[in-house]
C-alpha positions as CSV (number, residue, x, y, z in Angstrom):
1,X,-11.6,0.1,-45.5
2,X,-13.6,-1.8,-42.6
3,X,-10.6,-2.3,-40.8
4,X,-10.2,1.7,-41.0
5,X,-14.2,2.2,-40.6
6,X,-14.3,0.1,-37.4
7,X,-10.9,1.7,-35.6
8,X,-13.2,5.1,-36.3
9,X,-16.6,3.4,-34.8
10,X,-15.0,2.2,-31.6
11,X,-13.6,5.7,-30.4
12,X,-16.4,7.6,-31.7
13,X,-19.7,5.9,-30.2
14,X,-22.9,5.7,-32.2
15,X,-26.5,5.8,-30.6
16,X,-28.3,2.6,-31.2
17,X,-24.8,1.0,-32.6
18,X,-23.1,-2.0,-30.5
19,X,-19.6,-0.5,-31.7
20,X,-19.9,1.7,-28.9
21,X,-22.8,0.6,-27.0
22,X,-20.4,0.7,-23.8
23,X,-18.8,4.0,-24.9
24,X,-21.2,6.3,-23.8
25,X,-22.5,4.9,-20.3
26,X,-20.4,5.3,-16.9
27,X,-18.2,1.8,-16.6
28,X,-20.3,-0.3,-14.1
29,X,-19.2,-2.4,-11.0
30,X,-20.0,-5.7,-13.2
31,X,-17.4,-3.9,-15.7
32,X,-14.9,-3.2,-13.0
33,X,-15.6,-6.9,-11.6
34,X,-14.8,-8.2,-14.6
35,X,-11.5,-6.6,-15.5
36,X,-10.6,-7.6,-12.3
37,X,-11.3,-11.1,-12.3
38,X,-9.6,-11.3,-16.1
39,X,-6.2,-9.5,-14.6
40,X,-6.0,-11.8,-11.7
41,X,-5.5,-14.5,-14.4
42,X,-2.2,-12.0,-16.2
43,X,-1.3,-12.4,-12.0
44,X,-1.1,-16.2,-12.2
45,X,0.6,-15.6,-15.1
46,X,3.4,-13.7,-13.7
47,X,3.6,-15.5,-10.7
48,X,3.6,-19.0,-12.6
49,X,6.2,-17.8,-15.2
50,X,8.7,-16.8,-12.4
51,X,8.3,-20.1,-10.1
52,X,11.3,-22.3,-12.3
53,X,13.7,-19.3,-11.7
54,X,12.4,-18.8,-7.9
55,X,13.2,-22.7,-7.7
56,X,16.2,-22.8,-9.6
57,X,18.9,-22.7,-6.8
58,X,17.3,-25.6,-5.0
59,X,16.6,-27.7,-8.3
60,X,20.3,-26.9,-8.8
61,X,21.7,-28.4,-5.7
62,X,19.5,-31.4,-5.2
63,X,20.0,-32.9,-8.4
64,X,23.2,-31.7,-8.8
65,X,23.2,-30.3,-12.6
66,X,25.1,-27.3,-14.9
67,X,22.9,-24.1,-15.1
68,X,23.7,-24.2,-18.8
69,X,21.5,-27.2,-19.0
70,X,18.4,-25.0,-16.9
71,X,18.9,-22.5,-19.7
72,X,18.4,-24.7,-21.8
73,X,14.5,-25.0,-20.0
74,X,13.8,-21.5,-19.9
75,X,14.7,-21.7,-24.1
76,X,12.3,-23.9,-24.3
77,X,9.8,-22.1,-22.5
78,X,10.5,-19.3,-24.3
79,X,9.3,-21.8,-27.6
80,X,6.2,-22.3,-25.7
81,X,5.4,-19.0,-25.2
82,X,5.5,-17.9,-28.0
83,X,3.1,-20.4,-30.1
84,X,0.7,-20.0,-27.3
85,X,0.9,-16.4,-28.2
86,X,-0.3,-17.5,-31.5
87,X,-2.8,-20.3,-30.5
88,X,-4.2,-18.8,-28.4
89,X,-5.0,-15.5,-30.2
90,X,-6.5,-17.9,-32.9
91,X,-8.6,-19.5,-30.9
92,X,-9.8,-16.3,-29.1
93,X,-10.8,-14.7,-32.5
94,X,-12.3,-17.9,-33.8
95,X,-14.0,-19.2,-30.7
96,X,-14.2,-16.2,-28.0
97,X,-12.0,-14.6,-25.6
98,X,-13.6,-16.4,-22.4
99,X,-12.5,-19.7,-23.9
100,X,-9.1,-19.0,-24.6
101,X,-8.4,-17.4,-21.8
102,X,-9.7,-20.2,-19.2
103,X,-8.2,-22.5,-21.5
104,X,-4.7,-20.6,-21.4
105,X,-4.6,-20.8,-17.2
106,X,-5.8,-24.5,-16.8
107,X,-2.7,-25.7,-19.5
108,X,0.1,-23.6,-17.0
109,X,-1.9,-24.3,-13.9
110,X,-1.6,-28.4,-14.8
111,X,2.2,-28.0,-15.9
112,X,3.1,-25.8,-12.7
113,X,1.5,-28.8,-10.9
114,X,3.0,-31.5,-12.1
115,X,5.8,-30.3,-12.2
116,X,6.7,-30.5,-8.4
117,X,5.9,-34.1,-9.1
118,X,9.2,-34.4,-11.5
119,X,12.2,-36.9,-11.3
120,X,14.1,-35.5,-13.7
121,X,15.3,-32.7,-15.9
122,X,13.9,-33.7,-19.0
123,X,9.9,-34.2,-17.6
124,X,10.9,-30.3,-16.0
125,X,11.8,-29.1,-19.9
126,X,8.8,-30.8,-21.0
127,X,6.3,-29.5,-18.6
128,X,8.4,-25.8,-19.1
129,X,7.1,-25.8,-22.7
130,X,4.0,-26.6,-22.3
131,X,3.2,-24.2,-19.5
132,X,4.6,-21.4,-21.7
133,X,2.1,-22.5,-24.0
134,X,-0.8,-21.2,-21.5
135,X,1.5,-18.4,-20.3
136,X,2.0,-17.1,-23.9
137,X,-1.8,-16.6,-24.8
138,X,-2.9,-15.1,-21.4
139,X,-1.4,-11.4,-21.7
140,X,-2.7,-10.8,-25.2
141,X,-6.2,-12.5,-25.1
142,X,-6.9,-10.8,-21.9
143,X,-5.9,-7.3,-23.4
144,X,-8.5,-8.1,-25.9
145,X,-10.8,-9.1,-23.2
146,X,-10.3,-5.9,-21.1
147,X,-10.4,-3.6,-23.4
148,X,-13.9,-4.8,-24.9
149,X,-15.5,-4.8,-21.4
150,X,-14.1,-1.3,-20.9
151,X,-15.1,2.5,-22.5
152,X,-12.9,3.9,-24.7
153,X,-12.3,7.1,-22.6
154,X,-11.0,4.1,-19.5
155,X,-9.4,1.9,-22.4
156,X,-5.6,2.6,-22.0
157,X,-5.5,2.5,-18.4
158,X,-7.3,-0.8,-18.1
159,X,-5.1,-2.5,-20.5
160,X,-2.0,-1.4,-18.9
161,X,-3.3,-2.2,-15.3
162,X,-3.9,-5.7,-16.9
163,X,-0.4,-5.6,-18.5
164,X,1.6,-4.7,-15.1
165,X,-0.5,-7.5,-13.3
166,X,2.3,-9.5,-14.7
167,X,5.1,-8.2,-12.2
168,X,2.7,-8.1,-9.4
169,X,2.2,-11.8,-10.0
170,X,6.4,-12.2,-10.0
171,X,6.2,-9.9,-6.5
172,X,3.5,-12.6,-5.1
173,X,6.1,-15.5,-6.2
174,X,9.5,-13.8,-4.4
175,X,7.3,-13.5,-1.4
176,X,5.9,-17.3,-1.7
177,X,9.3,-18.4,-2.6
178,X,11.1,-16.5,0.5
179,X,7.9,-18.4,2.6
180,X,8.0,-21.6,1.4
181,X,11.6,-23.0,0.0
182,X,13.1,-22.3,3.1
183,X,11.2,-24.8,5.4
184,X,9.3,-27.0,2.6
185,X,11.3,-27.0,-0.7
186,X,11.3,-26.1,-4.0
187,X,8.2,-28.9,-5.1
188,X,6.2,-27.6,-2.3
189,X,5.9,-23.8,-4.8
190,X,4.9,-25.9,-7.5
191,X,2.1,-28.1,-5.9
192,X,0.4,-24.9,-4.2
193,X,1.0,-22.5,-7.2
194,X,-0.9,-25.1,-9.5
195,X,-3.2,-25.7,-6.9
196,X,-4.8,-21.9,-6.6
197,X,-4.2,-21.9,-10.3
198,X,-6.5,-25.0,-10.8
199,X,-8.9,-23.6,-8.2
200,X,-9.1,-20.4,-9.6
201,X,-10.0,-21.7,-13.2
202,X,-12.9,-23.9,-12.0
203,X,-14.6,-20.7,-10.7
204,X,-13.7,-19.1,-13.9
205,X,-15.7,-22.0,-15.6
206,X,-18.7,-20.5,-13.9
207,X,-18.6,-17.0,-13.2
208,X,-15.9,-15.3,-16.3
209,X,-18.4,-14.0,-19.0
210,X,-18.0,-13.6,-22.5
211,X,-16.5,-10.2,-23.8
212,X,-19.3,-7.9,-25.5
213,X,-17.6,-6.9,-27.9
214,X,-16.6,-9.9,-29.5
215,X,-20.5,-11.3,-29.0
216,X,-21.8,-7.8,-30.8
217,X,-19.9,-9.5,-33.8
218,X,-21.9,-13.0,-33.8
219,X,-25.6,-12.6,-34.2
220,X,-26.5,-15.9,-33.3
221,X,-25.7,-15.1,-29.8
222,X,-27.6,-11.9,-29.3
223,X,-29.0,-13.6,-26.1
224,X,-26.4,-14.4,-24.5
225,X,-25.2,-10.1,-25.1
226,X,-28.0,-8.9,-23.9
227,X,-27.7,-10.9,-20.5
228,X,-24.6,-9.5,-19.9
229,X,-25.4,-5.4,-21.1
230,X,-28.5,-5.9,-18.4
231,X,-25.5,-6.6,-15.7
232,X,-23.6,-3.8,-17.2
233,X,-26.4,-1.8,-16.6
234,X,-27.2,-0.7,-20.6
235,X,-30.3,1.8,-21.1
236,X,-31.4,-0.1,-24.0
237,X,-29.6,-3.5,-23.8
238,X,-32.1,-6.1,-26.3
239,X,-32.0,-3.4,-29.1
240,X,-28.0,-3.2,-29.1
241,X,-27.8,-7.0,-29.2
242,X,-30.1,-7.1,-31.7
243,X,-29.1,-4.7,-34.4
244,X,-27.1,-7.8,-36.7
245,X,-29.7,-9.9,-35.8
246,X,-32.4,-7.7,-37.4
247,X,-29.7,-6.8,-40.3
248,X,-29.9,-10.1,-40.8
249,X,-26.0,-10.0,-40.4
250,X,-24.2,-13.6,-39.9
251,X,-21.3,-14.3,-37.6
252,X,-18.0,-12.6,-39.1
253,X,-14.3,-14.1,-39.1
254,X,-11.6,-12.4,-40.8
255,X,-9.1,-14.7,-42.0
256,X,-5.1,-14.1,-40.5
257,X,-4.4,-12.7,-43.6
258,X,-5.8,-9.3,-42.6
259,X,-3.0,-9.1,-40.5
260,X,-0.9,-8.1,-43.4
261,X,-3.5,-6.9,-45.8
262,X,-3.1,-3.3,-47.1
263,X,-5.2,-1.7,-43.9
264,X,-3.0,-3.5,-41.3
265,X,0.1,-4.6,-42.3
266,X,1.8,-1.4,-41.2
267,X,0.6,-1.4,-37.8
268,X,1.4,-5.7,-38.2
269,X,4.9,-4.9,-38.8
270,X,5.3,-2.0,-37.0
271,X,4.1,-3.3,-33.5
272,X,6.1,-6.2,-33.8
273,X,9.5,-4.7,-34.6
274,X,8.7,-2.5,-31.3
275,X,7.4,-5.7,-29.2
276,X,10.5,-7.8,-30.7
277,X,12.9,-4.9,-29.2
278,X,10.7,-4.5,-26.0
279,X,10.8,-7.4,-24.9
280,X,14.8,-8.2,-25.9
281,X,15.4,-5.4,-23.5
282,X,13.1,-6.3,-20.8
283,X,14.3,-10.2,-21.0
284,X,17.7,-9.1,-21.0
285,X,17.7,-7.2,-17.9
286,X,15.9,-9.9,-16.4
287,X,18.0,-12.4,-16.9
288,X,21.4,-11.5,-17.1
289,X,21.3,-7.6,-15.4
290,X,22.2,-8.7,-11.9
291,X,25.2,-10.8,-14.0
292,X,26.5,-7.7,-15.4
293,X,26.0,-6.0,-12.1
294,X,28.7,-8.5,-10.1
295,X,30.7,-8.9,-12.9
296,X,31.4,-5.2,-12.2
297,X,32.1,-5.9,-8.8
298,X,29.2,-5.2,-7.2
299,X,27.6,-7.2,-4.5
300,X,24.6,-9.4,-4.7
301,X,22.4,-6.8,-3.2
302,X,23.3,-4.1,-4.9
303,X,22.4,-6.2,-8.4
304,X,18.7,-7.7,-6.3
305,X,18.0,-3.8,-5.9
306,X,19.3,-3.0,-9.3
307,X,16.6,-5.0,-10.9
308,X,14.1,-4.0,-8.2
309,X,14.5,-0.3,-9.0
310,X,13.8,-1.6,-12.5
311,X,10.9,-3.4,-11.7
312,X,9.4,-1.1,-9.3
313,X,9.9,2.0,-12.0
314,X,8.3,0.0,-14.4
315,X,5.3,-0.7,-12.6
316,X,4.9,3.2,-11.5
317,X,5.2,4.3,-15.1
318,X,3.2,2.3,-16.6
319,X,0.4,3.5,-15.0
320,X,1.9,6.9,-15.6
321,X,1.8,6.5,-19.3
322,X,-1.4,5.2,-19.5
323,X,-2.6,8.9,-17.8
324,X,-1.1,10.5,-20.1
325,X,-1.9,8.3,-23.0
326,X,-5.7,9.3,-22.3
327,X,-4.6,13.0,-22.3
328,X,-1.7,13.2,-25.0
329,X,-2.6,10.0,-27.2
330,X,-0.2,7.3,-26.9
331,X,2.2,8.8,-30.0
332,X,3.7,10.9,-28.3
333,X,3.7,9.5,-25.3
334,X,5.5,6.3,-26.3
335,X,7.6,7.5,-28.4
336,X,9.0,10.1,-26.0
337,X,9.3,7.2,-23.3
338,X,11.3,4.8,-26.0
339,X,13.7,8.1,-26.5
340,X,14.6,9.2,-23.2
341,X,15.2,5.3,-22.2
342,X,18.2,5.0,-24.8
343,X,19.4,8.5,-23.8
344,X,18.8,6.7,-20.1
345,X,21.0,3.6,-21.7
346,X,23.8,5.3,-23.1
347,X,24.3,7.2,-19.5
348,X,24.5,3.7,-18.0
349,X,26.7,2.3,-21.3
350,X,29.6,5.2,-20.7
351,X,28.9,5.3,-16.9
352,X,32.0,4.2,-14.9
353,X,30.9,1.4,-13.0
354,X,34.1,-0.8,-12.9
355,X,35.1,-1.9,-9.5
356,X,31.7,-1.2,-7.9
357,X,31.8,3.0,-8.8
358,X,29.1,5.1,-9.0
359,X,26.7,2.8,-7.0
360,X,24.0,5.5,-6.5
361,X,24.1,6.5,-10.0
362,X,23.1,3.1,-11.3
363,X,20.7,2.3,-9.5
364,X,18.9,5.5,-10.1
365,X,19.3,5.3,-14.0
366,X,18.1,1.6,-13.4
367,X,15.1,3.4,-12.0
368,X,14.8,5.3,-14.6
369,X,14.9,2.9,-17.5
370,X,12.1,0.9,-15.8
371,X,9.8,4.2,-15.6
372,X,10.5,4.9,-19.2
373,X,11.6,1.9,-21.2
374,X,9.9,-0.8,-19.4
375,X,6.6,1.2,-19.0
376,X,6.2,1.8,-23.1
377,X,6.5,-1.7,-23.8
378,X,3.5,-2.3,-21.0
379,X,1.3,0.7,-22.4
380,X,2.1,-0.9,-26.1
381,X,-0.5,-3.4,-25.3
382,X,-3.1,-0.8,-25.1
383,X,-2.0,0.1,-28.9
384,X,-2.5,-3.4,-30.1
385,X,-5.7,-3.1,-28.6
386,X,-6.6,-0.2,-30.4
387,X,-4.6,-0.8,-33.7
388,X,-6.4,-4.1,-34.5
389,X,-10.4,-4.6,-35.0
390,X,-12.1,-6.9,-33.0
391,X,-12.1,-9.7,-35.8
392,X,-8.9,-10.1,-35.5
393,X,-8.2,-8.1,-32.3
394,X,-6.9,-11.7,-30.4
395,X,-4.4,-12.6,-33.3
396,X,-2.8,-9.6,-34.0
397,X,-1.8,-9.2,-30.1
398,X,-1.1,-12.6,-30.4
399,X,1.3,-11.9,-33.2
400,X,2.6,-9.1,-31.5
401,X,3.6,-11.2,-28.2
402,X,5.1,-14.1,-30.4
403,X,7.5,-11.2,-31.8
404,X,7.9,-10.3,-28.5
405,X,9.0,-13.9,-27.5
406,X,11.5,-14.0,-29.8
407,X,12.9,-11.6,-28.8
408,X,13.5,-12.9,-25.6
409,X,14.7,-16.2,-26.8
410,X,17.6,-13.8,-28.8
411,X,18.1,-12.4,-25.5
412,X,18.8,-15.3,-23.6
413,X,21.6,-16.1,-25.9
414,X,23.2,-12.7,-26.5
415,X,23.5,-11.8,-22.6
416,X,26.4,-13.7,-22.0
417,X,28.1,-12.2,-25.0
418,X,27.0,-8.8,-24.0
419,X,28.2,-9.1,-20.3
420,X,31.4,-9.9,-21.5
421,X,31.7,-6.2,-23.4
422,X,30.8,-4.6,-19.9
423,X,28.6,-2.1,-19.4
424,X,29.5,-0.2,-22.5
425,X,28.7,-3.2,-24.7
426,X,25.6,-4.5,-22.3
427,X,23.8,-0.8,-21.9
428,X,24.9,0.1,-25.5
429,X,23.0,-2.2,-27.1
430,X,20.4,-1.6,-25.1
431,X,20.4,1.7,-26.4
432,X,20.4,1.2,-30.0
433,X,17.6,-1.3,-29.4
434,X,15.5,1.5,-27.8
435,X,16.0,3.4,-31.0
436,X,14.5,1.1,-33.1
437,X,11.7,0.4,-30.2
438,X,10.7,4.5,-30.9
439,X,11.2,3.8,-34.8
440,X,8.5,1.0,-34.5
441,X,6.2,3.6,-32.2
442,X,6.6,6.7,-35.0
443,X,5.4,4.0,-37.6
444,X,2.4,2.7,-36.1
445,X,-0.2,4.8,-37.8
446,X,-3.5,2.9,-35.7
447,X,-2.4,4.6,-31.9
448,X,-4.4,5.7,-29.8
449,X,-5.9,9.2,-29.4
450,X,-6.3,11.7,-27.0
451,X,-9.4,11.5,-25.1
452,X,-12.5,14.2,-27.1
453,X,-10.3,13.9,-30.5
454,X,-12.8,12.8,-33.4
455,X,-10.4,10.8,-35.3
456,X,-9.2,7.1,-34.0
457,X,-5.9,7.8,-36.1
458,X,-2.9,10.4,-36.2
């Protein structure tokens, strides 16, 4: 199948074909450049996503309101997110990565903006949604868009570095929000966070370029390629950008459809059943972890460097995993990782912790579920990546992060009936979510393979 065909094509380069015309040259400075430049937009992403909870003690005590109506918001932006997931991944398919992904910054840079200009609750909701609009769509497209500009034996790794840009972005907001509450309040993180956002997206109106990949697809801009492979440094640059031209070959769009066609629809379903558990876990220990923590009886400190350890471990292993991806294939590596963070789980589910026990104990198993757990659902992007062609490359992350969405919006309303089962109820389903997080990994048949393997599927 062609879905099948081009998964094959895009591991194993061919001379004189633009399927791997980046494959089989050493990754360039302009390369490197732009990677950078597109995951310092998933860092304004992070960093933008966290500002309502870094403001959300001062919003609560100036205007004086339940933090049952706040959830409420972070629902809603929760909504947003995840049709900008889909939007987004339309439009990257349909129009081009660059645009979507500019496009996907400026919406959340204007909300974050105006929202330190609100008066009430209901204008914050309403700007909430619509920045998770442009915060859903920035992860996936610039996946896409990073692992198009990159080779495949580089792939894995620069996916996941783009993926883990998201907590560096929420480090950079604690560290604005400790700065600047204290002595300017809560509007003054909103005005300057949509302020570098907006500044940053003008120069990405001029100096962002397209991705390759997705131009090696449309014929009619063969110039515009062969610009860019002479930046990349390509031996043969005008002939690879030619190749549909001279085939004669007109712009291709597969429909959404494909998604769920006979070629795909495993890896559709698959990827999104392990997304949708992902991300419930990841969203739950965001959100209501340090809540389980004092409910237990331990201090506020101890539950800030509970989710630190998390946070922290989930950085380091992601990078970790995306080492070992290039040596093992990400199969086994994800699946192992999804295994040994519910056995990590069920320690912290039957762990005594009542009445502040075992302190030491929990906050290295909290360690350890961010090394393992947190850092497969980061390297899954790179599977995404690899799972779905470049047609449709944009949507089917997109559809991935939508299922991923929703699984934090189910979060957000089962932690307060988890909490009140303790850790044994809280950790426990954790657990059993990791199972079915490995059960989704041992389905997808479209990961990726070690590095010198001849097939693009095992």
């Amino acid at each position: 199948m062609a879905q099948d065909k081009e998964k094959v094509l895009a591991v194993v380069p061919m001379k004189g074909s633009s399927k791997g015309m980046l494959d089989d040259i050493p990754m360039s400075s302009y390369q490197i450049w732009s990677v950078l430049m597109i995951a310092a937009t998933v860092i304004l992403d992070g960093l933008d996503n966290q500002m309502l909870g870094l403001a959300a003690p001062s919003l609560l005590q100036e205007w004086g309101i339940d933090r049952t109506a706040l959830g409420s918001v972070f629902a809603l932006g929760f909504v947003g997110m995840a049709i900008g997931t889909l939007t987004s991944g339309w439009v990257g398919d349909r129009f081009g990565r660059r645009g979507a992904l500019i496009i996907g910054v400026a919406i959340f840079g204007v909300a974050t903006l105006l929202t330190g200009f609100s008066t009430a609750l209901w204008q914050v909701a309403a700007l909430k949604t619509l920045a998770g609009v442009g915060l859903g769509g920035v992860p996936g497209t610039a996946s896409a868009m990073i692992a198009e500009f990159t080779p495949v034996r580089w792939r894995s790794v620069a996916v996941t570095f783009g993926v883990v840009c998201v907590s560096i972005g929420g480090i950079l907001g604690g560290v604005a929000a400790a700065l600047i509450l204290p002595g300017l309040g809560w509007r003054w993180l909103f005005y300057l966070g949509g302020s570098v956002t907006m500044i940053f997206v003008a120069w990405l109106c001029f100096i962002l370029p397209e991705s390759p990949r997705y131009l090696a697809e449309r014929p009619d801009r063969a110039a515009e390629l062969d610009r860019i492979l002479r930046r990349i440094g390509h031996p043969d640059p005008a002939s690879v950008a030619h190749i549909p031209l001279a085939a004669g070959e007109a712009p291709r769009y597969e429909p959404m459809r494909n998604l769920f066609g006979t070629a795909l629809l495993r890896d559709t379903l698959a990827l999104s059943v392990a997304m949708f558990s992902g991300m419930f876990m990841i969203y739950l220990m965001f959100n209501w972890a340090p809540t389980m923590l004092t409910s237990a009886g331990f201090g506020l400190q101890t539950a800030s460097l509970g989710l630190t350890s998390f946070n922290i471990g989930g950085t380091i292993g992601a990078m970790i995993a995306s080492l070992a991806i290039i040596r093992f294939g990400s199969r086994p590596v994800l699946i192992l990782m999804a295994i040994v963070g519910a056995a990590v789980c069920a320690t912290l589910a039957l762990l005594p912790i009542s009445g502040a026990r075992n302190e030491g104990a929990v906050l290295a198993c909290l360690g350890a579920l961010g090394l393992f757990a947190s850092a497969a659902q980061s390297a899954m992007f790179a599977v995404g990546a690899h799972a779905f062609p470049t047609g449709l490359r944009a949507r089917g992350l997109g559809l991935m992060g939508a299922a991923g969405r929703v699984g934090a919006i189910v979060s957000a309303v089962a932690g307060s009936f988890l909490i009140d089962w303790g850790n044994l109820g809280f950790f426990g389903a954790l657990a059993a979510l990791m199972l079915v997080n490995a059960l989704g990994f041992i389905a997808v048949r479209g990961h990726v393979p070690a590095i010198g393997r001849k097939d693009a599927q095992i």
